[in-house]
N, CA, C and O atoms as a MOPAC input file, in Angstrom:
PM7 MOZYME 1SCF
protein

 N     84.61700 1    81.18500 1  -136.31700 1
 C     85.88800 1    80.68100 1  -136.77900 1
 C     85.72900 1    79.17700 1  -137.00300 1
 O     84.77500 1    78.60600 1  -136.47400 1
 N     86.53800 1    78.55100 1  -137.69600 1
 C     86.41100 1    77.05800 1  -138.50300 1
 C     87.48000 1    76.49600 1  -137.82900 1
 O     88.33500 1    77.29600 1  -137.44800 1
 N     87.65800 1    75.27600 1  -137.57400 1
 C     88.78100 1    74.66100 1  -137.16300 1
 C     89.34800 1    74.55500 1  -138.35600 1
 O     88.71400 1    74.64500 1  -139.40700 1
 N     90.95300 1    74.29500 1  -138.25300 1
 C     91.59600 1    73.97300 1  -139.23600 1
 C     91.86500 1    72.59400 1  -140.02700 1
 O     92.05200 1    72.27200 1  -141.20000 1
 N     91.77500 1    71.84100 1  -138.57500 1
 C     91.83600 1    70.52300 1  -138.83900 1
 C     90.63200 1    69.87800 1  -139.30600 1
 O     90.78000 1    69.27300 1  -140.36700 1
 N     89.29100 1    69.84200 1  -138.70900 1
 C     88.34300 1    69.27500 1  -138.97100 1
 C     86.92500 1    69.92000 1  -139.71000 1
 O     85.89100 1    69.50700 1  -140.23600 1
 N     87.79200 1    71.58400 1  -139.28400 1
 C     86.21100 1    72.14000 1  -140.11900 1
 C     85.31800 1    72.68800 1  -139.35300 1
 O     84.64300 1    73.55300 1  -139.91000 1
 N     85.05600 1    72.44800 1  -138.11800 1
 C     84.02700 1    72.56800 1  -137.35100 1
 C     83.87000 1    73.93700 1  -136.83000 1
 O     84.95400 1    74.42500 1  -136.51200 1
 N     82.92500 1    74.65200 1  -136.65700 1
 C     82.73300 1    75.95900 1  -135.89700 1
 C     82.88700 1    76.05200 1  -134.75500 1
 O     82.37900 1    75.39300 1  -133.84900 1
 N     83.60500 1    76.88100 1  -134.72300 1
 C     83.94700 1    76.94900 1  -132.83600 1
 C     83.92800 1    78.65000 1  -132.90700 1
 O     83.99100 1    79.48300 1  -133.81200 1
 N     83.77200 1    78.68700 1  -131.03700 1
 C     83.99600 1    80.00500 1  -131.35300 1
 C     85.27200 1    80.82700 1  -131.29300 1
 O     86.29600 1    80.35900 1  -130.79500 1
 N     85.21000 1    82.09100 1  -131.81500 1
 C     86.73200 1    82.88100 1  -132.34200 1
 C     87.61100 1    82.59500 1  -131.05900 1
 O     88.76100 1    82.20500 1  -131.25900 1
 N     87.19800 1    82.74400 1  -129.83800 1
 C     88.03500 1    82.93200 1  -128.44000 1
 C     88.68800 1    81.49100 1  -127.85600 1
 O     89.47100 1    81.49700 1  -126.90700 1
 N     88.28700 1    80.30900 1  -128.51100 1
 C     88.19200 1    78.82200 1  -128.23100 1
 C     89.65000 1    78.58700 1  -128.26700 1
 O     90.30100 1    79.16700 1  -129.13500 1
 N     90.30000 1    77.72300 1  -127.33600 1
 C     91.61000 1    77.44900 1  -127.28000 1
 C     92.17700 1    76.18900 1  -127.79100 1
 O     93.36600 1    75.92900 1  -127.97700 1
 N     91.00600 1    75.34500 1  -128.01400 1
 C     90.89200 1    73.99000 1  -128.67800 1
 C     89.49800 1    73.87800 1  -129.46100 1
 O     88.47700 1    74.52800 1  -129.24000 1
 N     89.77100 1    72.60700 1  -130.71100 1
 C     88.22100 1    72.47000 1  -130.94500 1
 C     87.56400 1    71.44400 1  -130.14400 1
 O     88.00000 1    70.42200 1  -129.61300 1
 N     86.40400 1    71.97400 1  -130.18900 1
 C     85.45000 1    70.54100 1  -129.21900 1
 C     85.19700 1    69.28000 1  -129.75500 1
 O     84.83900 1    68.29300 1  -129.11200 1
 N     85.45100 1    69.36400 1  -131.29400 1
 C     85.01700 1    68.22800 1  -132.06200 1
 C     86.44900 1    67.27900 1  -131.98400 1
 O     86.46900 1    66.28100 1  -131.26300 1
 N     87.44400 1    67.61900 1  -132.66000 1
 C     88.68900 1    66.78900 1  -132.16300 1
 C     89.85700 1    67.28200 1  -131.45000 1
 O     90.88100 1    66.59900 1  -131.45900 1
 N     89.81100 1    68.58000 1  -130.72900 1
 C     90.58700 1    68.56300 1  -129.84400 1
 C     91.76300 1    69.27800 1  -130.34300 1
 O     92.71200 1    69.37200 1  -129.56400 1
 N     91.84200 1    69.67700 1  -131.23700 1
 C     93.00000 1    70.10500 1  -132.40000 1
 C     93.70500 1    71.98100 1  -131.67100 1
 O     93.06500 1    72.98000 1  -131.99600 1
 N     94.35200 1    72.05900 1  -131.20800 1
 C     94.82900 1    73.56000 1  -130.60900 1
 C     94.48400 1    74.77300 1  -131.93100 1
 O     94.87300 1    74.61200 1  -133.08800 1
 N     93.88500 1    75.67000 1  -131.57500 1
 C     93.48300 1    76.73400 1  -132.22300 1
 C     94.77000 1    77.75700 1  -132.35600 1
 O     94.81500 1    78.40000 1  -133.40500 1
 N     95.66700 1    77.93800 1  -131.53100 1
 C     96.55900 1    78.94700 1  -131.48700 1
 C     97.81700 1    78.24200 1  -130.93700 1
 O     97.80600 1    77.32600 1  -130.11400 1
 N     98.98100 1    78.84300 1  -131.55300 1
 C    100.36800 1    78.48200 1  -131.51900 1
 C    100.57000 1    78.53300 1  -129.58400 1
 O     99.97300 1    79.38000 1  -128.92100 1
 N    101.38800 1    77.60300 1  -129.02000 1
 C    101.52200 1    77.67800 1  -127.73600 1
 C    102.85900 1    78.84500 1  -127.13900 1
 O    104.05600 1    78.66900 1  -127.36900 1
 N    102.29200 1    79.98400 1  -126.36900 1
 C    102.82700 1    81.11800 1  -126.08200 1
 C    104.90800 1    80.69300 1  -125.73400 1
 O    105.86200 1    81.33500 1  -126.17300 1
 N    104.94400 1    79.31100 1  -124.74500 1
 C    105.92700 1    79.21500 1  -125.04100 1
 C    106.12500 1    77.69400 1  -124.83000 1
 O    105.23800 1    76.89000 1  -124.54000 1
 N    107.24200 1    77.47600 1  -124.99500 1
 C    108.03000 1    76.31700 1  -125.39100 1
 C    108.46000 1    75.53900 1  -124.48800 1
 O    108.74200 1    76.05300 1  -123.40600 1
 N    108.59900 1    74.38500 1  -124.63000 1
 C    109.43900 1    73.08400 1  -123.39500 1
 C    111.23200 1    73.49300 1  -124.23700 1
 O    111.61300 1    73.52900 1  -125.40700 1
 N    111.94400 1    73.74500 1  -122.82600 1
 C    113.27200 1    73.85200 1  -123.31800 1
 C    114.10000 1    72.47300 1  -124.13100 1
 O    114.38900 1    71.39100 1  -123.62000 1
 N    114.22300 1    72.69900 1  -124.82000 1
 C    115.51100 1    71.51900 1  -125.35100 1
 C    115.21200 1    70.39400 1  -124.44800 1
 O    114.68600 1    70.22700 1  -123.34800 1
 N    115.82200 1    69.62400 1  -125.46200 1
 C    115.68800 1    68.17600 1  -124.80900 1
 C    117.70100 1    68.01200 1  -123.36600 1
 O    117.98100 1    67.34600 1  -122.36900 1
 N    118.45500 1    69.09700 1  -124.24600 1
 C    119.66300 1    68.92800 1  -123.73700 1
 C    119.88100 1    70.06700 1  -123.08900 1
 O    121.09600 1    70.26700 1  -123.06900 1
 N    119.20300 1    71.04100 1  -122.46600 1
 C    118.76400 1    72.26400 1  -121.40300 1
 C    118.37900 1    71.24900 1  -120.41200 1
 O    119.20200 1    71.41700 1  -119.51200 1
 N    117.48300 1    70.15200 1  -120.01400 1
 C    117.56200 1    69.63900 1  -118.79400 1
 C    118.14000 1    68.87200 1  -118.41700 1
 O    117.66700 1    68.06800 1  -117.61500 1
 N    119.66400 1    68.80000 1  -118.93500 1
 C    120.71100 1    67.61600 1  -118.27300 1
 C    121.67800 1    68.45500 1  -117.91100 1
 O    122.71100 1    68.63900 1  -118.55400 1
 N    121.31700 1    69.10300 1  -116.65800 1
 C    122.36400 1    69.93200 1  -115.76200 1
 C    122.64700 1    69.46900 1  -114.65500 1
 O    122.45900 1    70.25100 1  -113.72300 1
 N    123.12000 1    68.25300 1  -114.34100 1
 C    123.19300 1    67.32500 1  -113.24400 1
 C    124.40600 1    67.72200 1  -112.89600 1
 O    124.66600 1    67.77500 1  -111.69400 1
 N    125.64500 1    68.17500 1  -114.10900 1
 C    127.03100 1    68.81200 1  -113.13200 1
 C    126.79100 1    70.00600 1  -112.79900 1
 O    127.85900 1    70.56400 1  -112.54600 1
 N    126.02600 1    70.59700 1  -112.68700 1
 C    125.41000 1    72.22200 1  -112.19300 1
 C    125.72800 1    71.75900 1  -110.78200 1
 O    126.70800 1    72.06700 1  -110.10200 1
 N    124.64600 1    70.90800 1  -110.45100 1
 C    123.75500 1    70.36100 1  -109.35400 1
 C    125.13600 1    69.72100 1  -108.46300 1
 O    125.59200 1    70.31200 1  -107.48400 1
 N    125.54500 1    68.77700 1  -108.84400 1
 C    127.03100 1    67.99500 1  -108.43200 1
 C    127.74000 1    69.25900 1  -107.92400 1
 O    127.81500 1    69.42600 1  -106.70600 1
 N    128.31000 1    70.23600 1  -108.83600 1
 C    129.30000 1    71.13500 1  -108.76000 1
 C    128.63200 1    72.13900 1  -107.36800 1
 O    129.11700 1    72.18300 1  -106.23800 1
 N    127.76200 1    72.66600 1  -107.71600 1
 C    126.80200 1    73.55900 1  -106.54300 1
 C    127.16000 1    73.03500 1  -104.63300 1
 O    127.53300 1    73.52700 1  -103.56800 1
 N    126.70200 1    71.67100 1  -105.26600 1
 C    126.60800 1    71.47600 1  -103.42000 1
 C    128.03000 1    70.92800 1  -103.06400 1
 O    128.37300 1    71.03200 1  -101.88600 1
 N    128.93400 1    70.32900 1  -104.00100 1
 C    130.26200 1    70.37900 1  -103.47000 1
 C    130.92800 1    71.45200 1  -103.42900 1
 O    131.90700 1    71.50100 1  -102.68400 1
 N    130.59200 1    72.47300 1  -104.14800 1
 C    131.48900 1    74.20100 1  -103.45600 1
 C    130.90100 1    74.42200 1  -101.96000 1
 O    131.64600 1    74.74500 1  -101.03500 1
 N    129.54900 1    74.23000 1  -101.79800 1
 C    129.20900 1    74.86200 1  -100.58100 1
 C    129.68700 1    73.66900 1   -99.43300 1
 O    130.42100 1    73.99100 1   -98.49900 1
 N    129.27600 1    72.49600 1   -99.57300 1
 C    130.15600 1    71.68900 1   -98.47500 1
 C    131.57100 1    71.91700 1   -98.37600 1
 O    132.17400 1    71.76200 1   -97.31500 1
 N    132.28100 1    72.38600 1   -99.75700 1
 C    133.97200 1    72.30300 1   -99.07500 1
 C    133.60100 1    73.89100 1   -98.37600 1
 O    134.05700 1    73.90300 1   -97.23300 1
 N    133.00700 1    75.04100 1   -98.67400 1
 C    132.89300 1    76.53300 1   -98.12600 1
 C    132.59100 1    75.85300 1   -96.93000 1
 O    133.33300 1    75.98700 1   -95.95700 1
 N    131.41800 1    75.01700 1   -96.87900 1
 C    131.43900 1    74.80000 1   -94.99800 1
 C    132.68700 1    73.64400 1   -94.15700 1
 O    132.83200 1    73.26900 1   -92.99400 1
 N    133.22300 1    73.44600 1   -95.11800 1
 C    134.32300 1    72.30500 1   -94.38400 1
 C    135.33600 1    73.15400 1   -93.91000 1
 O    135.63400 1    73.03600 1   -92.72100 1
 N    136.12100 1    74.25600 1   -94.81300 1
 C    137.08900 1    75.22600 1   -94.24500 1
 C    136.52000 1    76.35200 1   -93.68700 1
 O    137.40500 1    77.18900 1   -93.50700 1
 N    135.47800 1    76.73200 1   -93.34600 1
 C    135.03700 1    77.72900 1   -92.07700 1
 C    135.01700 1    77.09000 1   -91.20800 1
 O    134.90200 1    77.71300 1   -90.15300 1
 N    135.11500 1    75.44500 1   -91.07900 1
 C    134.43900 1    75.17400 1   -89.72600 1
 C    136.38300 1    74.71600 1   -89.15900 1
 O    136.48400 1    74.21600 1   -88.03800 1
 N    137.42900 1    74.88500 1   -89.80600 1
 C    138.45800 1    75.01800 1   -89.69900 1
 C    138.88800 1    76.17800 1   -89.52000 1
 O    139.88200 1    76.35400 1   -88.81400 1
 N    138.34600 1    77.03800 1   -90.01600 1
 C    138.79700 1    78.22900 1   -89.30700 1
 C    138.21300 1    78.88000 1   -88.16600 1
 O    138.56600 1    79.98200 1   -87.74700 1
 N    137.29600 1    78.15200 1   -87.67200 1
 C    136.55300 1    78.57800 1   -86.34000 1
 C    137.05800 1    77.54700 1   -85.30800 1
 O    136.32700 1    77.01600 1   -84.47200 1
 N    138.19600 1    77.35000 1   -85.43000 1
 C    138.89000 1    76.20900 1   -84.07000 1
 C    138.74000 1    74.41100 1   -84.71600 1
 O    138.95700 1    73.43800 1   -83.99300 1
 N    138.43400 1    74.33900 1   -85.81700 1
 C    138.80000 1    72.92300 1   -86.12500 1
 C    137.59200 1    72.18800 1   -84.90700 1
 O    137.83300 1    70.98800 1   -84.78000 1
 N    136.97100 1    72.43100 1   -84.45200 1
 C    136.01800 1    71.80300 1   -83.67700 1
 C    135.33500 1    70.83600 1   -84.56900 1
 O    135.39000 1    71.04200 1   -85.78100 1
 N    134.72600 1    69.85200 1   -84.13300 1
 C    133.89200 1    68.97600 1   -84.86400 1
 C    132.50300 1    69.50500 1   -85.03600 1
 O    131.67000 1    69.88000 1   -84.21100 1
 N    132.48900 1    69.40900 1   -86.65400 1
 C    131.12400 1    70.09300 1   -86.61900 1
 C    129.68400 1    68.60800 1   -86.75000 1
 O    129.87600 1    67.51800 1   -87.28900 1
 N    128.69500 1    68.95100 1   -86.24900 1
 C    127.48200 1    67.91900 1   -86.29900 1
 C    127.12500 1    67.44400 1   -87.42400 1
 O    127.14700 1    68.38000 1   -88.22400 1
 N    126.74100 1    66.29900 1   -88.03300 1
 C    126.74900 1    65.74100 1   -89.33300 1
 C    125.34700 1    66.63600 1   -89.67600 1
 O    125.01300 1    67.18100 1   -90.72800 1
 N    124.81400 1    66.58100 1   -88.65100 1
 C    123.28400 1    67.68300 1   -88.82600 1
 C    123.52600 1    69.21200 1   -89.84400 1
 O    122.65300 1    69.91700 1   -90.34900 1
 N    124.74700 1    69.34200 1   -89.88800 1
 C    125.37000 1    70.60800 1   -90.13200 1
 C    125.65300 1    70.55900 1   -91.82800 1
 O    125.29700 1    71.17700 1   -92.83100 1
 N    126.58000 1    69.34400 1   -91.44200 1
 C    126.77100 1    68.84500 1   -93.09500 1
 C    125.93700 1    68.41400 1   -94.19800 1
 O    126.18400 1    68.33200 1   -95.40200 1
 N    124.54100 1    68.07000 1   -93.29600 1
 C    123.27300 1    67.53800 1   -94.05400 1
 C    122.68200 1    68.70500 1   -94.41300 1
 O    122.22900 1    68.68900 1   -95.55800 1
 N    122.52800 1    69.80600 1   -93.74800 1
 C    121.96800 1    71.17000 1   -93.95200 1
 C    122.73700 1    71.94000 1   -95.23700 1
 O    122.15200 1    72.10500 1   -96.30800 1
 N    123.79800 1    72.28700 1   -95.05800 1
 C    124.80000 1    72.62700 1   -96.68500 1
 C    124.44400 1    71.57800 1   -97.48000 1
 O    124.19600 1    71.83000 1   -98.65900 1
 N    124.37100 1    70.49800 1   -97.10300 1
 C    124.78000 1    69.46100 1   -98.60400 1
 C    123.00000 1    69.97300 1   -99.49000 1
 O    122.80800 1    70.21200 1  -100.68100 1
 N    122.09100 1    69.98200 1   -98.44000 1
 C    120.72500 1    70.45000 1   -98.83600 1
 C    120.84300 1    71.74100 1   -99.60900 1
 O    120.29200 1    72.00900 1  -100.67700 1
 N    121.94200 1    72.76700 1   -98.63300 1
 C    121.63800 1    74.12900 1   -99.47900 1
 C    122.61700 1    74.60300 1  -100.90700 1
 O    122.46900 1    75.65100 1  -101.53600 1
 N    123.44000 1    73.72000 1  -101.14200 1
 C    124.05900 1    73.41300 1  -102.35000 1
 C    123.39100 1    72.51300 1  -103.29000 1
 O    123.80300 1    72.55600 1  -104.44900 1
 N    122.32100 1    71.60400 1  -102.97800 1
 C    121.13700 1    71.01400 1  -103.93200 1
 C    120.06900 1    72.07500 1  -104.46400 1
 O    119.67400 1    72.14200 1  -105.62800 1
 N    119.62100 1    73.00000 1  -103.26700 1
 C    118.54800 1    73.84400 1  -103.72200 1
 C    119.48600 1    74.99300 1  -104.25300 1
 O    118.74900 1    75.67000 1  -104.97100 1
 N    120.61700 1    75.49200 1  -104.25700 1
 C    121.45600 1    76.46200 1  -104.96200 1
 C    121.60600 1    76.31200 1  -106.70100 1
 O    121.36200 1    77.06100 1  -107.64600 1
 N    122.12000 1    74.97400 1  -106.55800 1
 C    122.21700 1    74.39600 1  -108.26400 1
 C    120.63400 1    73.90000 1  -108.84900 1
 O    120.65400 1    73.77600 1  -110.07300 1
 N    119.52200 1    73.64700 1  -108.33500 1
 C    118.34900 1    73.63100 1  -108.70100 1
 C    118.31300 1    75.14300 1  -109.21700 1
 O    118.19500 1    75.40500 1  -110.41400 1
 N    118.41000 1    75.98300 1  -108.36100 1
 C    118.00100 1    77.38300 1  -108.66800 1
 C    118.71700 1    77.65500 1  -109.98100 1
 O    118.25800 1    78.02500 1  -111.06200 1
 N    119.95500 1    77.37700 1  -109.61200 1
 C    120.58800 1    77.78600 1  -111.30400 1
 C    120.53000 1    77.30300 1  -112.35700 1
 O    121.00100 1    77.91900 1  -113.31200 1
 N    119.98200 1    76.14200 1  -112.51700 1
 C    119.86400 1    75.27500 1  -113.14700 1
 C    118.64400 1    75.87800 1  -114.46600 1
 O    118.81800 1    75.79300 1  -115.68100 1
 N    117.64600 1    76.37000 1  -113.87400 1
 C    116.35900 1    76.92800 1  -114.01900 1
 C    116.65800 1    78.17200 1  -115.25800 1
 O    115.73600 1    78.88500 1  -115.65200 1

């Protein structure tokens, strides 16, 4: 097989040419949109549902004070929730 760009023989199975580097075959898939990775209110929205979900359970379990350790843990699992969806 010939490169397209430069000409050069390469062989049929080659994923690039060796001479300038030029891609032999169309790339299977794609980088999403430039405006698919600005889901930052996903992300925002995600971990403030789950902190207010943990603010009124911890009101309905006697209004006790809950540990900021607690609040750092949701605020984490509403970051990795909207990451996930985000995807």
């Amino acid at each position: 097989m010939n490169c397209k760009t430069c000409g050069a023989e390469i062989a049929d199975n080659a994923l690039i040419c060796y001479r300038c580097g030029e891609a032999t075959h169309q790339p299977e898939r794609q980088p999403p949109p430039e405006h698919a990775r600005r889901r930052w209110p996903v992300v925002v929205l995600a971990t403030v549902f789950v902190l207010s979900v943990g603010f009124f359970l911890s009101l309905t379990f006697g209004g006790r004070q809950v540990d900021p350790a607690v609040w750092l843990m949701l605020g984490a699992a509403g970051v990795l929730l909207a990451w996930r969806l985000r995807q």
